[in-house]
C-alpha positions in Angstrom: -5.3 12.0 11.6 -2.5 14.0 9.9 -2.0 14.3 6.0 1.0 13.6 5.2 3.4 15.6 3.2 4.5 14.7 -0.4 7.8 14.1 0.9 6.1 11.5 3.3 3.9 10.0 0.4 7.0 9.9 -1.8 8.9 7.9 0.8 6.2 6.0 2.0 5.9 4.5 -1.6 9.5 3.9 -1.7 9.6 1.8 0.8 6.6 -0.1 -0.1 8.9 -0.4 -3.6 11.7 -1.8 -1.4 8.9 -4.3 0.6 8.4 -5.8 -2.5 12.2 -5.8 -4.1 13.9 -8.5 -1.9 16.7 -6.5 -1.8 18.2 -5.8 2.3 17.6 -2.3 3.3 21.2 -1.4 2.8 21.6 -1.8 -0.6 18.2 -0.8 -2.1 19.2 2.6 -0.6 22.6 2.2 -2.2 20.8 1.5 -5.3 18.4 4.6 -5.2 21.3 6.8 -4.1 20.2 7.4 -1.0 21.5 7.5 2.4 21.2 4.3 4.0 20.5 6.6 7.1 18.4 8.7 5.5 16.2 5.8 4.6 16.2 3.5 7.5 15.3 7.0 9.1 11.8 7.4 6.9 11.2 4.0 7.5 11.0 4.2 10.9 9.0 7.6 10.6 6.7 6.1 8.7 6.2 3.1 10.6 5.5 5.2 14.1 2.9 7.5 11.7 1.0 3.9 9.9 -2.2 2.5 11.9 -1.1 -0.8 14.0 -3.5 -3.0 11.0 -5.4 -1.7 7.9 -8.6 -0.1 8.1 -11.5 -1.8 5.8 -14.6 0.3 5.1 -17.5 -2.2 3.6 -19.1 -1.7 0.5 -22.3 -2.3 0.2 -23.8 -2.5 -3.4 -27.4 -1.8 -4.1 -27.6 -2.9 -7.4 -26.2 -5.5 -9.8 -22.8 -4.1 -11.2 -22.7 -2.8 -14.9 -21.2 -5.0 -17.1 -17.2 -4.6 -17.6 -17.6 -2.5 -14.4 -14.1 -2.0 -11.9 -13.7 -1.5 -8.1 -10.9 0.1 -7.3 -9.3 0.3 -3.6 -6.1 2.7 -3.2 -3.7 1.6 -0.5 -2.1 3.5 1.8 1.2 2.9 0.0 -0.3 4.4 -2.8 -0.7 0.8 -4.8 -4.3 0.6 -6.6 -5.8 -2.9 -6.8 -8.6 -2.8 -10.3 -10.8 -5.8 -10.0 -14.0 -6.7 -12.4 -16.7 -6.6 -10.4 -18.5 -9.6 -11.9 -17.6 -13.0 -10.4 -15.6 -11.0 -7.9 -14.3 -13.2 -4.8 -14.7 -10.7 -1.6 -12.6 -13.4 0.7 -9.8 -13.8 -2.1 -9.9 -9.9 -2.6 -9.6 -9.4 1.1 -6.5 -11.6 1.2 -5.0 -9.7 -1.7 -5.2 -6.0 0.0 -4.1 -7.7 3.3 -1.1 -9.1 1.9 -0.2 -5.7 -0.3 -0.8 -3.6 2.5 0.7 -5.5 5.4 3.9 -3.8 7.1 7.5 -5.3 6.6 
């Protein structure tokens, strides 16, 4: 797999920004001052270089968390989801990085 340039990463967060605004495509460009073009271009760029569905690895714990402890899972839009690890819900968690990272 490729790594993608900052310019990718940069845009790639964008468009996770607009994902989450409501706003059409048009006018969150408009709104960023950027090319409506320009932007419907990286989204489709980015879409063509994004897996088909998210990739999970499993974490496997061999010991009781410290107290107060945190996981922490980066998404590929660069979102990062800080849970307690006590009394954690792995279904409910799974649901919550499906939904944040889920294409448009």
């Amino acid at each position: 797999m490729r790594k993608q340039t900052r310019r990718a990463q940069e845009m790639q967060r964008l468009v996770a920004r607009w994902e989450q605004s409501g706003l059409t495509a048009t006018a969150f460009a408009r709104q960023c001052g950027m090319s409506v073009q320009t932007f419907a271009w990286w989204r489709h760029r980015l879409r063509t270089l994004a897996p088909a569905a998210p990739i999970f690895t499993e974490v496997v714990r061999p010991a009781p968390p410290a107290a107060g402890g945190l996981a922490e899972v980066v998404l590929r839009n660069g979102w990062v989801v800080r849970v307690p690890l006590a009394g954690v819900d792995a279904t409910a968690l799974r649901t919550l990085v499906a939904a944040l990272d889920a294409p448009c």
